[in-house]
TORVOKE-572696 format. One line per field, with one value per residue (C-alpha): residue number from 1; x negated, y negated, z negated. Coordinates in steps of 0.02 Angstrom, whole numbers. Each point is the difference from the previous one (the first is absolute). Layout:
N
k <- [NUM; ...]
xx <- [X; ...]
yy <- [Y; ...]
zz <- [Z; ...]
***
This chain:
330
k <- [1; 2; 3; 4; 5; 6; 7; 8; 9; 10; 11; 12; 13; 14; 15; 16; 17; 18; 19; 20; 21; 22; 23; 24; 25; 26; 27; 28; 29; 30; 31; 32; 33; 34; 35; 36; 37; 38; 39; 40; 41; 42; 43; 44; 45; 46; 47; 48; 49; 50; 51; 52; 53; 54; 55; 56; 57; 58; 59; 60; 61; 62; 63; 64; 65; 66; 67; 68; 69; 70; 71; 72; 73; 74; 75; 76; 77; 78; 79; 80; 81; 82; 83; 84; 85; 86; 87; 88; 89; 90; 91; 92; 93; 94; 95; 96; 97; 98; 99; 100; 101; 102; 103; 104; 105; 106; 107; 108; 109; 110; 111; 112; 113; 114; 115; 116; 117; 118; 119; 120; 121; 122; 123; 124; 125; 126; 127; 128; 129; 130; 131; 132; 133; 134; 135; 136; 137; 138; 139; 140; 141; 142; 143; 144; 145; 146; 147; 148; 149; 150; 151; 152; 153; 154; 155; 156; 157; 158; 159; 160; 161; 162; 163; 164; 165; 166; 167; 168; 169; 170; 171; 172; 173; 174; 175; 176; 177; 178; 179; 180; 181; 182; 183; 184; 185; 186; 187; 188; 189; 190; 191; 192; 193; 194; 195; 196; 197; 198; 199; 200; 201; 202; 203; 204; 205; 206; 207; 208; 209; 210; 211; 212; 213; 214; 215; 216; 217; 218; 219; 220; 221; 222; 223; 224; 225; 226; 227; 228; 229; 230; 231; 232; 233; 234; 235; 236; 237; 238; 239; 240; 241; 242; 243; 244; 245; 246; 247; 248; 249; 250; 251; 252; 253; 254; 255; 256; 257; 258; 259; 260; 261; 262; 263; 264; 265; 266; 267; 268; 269; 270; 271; 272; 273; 274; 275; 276; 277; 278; 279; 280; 281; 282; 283; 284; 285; 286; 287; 288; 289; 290; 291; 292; 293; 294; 295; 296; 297; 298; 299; 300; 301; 302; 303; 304; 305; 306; 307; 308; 309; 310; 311; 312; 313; 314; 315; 316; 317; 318; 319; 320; 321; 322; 323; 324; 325; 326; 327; 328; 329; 330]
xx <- [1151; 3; -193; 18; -154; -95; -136; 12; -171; 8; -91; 14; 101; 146; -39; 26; -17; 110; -116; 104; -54; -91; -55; 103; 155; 128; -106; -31; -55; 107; -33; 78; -9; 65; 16; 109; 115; 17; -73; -3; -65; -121; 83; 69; 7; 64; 137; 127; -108; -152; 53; 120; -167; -88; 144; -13; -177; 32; 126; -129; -91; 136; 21; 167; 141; -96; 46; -87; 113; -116; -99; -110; -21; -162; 93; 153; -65; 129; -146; -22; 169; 154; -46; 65; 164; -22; 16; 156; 24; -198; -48; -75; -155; -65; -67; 133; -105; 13; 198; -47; -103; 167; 73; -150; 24; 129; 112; -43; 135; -20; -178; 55; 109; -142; -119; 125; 63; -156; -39; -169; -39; -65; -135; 101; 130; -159; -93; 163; 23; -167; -34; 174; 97; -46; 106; 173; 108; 165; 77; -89; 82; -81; -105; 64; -119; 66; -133; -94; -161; -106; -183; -41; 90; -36; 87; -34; 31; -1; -193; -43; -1; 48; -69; 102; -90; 75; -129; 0; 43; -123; 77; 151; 100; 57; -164; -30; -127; 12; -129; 11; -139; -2; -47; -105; 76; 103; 108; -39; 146; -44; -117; -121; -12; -123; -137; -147; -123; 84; 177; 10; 145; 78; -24; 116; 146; 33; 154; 7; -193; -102; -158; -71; 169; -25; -195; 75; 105; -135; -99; 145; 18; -206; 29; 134; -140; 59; -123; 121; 98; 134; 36; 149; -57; -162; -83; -33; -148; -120; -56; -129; 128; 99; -132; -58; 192; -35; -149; 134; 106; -137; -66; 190; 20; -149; 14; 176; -46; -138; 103; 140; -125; -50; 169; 32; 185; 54; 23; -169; -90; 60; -48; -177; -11; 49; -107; -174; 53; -80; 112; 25; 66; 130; 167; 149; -117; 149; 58; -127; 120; 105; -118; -101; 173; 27; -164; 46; 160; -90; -127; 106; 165; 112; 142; 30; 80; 147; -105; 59; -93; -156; 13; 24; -158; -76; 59; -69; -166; 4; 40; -131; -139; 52; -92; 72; 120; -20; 29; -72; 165; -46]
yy <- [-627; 13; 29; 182; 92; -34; 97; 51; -13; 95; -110; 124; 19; -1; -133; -45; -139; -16; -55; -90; 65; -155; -177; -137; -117; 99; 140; 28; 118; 81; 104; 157; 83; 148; 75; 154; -122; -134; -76; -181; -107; -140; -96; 58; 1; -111; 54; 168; 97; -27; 17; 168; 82; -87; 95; 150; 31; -54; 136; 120; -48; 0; 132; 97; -106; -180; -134; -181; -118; -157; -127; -103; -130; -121; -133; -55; 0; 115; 110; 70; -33; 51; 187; 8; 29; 186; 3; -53; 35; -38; -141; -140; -107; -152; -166; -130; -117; 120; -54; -183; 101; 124; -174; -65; 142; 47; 160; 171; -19; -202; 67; 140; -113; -164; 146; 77; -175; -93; -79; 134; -139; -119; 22; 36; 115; 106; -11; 57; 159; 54; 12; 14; 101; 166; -13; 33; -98; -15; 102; -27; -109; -133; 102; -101; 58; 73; -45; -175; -44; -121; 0; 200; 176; 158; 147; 182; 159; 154; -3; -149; -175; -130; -195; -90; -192; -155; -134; -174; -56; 67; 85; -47; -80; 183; 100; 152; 118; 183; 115; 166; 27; 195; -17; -136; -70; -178; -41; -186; -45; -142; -80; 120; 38; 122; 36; 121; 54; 154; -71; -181; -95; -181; -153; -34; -109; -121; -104; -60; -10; -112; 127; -38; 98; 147; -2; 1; 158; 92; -5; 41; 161; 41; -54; 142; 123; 75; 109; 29; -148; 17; -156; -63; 37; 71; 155; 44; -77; -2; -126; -59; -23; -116; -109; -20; -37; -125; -75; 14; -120; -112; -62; -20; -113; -82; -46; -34; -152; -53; -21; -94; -128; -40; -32; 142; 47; 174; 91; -69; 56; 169; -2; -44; 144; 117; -67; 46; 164; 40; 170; 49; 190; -66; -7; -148; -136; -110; 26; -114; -137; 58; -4; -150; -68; 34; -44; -189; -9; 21; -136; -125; 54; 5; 109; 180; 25; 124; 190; -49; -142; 77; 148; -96; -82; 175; 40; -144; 19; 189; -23; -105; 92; 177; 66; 13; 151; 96; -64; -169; -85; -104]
zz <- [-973; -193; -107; -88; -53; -153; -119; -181; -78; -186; -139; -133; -154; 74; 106; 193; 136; 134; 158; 140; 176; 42; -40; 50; -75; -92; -36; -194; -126; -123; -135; -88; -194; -40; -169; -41; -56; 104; 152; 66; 159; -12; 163; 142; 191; 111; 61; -16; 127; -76; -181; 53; 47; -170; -108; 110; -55; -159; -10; 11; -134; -122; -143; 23; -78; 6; 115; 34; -109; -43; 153; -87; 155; -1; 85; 87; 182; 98; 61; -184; -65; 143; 0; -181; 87; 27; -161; -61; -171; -54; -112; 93; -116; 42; -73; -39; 110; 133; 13; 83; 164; 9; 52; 110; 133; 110; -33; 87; 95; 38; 56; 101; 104; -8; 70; 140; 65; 3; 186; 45; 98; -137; -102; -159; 88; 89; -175; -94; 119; 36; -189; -91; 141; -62; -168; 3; -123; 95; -143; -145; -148; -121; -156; -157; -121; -189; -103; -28; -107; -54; -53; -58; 26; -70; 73; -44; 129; -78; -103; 151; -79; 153; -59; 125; -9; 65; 103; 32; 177; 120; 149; -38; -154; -86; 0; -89; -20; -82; -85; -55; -127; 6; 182; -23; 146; 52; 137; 38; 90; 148; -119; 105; 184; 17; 154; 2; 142; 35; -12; 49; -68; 26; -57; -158; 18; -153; -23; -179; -49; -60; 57; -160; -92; 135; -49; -191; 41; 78; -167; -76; 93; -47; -164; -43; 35; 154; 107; 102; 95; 128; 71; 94; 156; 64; -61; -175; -96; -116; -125; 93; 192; -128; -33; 184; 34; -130; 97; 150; -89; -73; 192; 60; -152; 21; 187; -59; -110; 109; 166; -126; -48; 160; 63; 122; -16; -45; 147; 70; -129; -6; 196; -52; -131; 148; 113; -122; 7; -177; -27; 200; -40; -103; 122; -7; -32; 44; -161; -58; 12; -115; -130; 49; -9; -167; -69; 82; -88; -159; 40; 57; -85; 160; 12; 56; 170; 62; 45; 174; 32; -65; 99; 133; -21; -24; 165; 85; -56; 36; 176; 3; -76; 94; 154; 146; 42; 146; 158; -70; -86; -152]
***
């Protein structure tokens, strides 16, 4: 069964945020500016069903005559990058950095068949399905983006200026972030997951880091002057949600180097840091390893692994963190 569904939340000015139709993996934010005489997409959807209905409600917020020919996209991570093929003919931005991650993950269509072949009776394969089997990619094609950057871009739309800014690796090696100064608002890309009371979110996922860069790029975000942030994924924040993401990020970093100096390998520690249960609303604290992971390669300079064997660590530890289902099976 494929995701659909998904809110438009108007920011003013011109201004919108597509809302996915819940938390989990895959599920992103994406943004949309529209000027009389031009409109473009800050990321995009997942997959052609969930970007179809993104363009479809774009659509009718469009002045007669303008179309959606320019994704700015925050990073190359398929779930804000491969919906950029419902738009054929738009231009495609990202970092020049960003080109090394394009390489790092599989195709949509090596996913699509990775999900819908995996064993469901392994840990990975069950993992893969139960959170990845609701995206449909068994048609889409590889995005090659049109346009690359380095360090600063200024873009203009219509009287909107767009100051398109390049980061240092944090969530992964091509980060971006975007603000749009006449809505005094930012779209932070994965360098923020976002949670609040009302709408609990999930515990980021990291896999180029050092914390202390993804710390860096939060400030940048606050120092731009944003009241407004819309993160990656999460619901939309204020100034002052950033900076308790930032205190977020501070303890996993923390715990991160204390667990390294005593020895206790990766994966352990990242099992200790879900078993103190310091953020328990937040969801997919198996995704902890990830960046745990990634804060150790920094520290002791050891390579990065294939995505596959890290999600299949992620898998392992979910299964074993996860209540029991119904009936009693683990």
């Amino acid at each position: 069964m494929s995701i659909t569904g998904g809110d438009i939340v108007d920011l003013g000015t011109g201004l919108y945020a597509w809302m996915p139709p819940k938390r989990g993996w895959g599920l992103a934010n994406c943004g949309l500016l529209v000027s009389p005489r031009g409109a473009l997409w800050i990321d995009t959807p997942y997959d052609p069903v969930l970007a179809g209905e993104f363009l479809v409600e774009s659509q009718k917020r469009l002045p007669d005559g303008v179309s959606v020919d320019r994704v700015i996209v925050t990073h190359a991570n398929g779930d804000h990058f491969w919906g950029a093929g419902v738009l054929p003919d738009a231009e495609i931005i990202v970092t020049r950095e960003a080109r090394e991650h394009i390489h790092y993950d599989p195709t949509p269509q090596q996913q699509h068949a990775l999900v819908a072949g995996s064993d469901p009776s392994t840990p990975l394969g069950a993992y893969l399905g139960r959170h990845f089997g609701g995206f449909d990619w068994s048609a889409t094609e590889a995005v090659t983006p049109t346009t690359y950057f380095t360090g600063e871009l200024e873009l203009t739309l219509g009287d909107y200026a767009v100051q398109v800014s390049s980061l240092p690796p944090a969530h992964t090696a091509g980060d971006l972030m975007v603000y749009l100064p006449s809505q005094r608002t930012a779209f932070s890309g994965d360098v923020i997951f976002s949670s609040t009371p009302e709408q609990p979110g999930d515990h980021p996922v990291h896999w180029a880091g050092p914390l202390a860069h993804v710390i860096d790029a939060c400030e940048r975000v606050l120092a731009t002057g944003a009241e407004v942030i819309v993160p990656g994924h999460g619901p939309v924040l204020d100034r002052a949600g950033v900076r308790e993401h930032m205190a977020y990020l501070d303890h996993v970093r923390e715990r991160a180097h204390a667990l390294h100096a005593a020895g206790v390998p990766a994966t352990e520690a990242a099992r200790r840091v879900i078993a103190e249960g310091r953020y328990p609303a937040l969801g997919l604290p198996e995704r902890l390893v990830v960046t745990i992971g990634s804060e150790y390669r920094h520290l002791d300079g050891s390579e990065l692994p294939g995505v596959l064997d890290v999600m299949a660590e992620v898998a392992a530890v979910a299964r074993e963190i996860e209540p029991p289902r119904e009936g009693g099976a683990a």
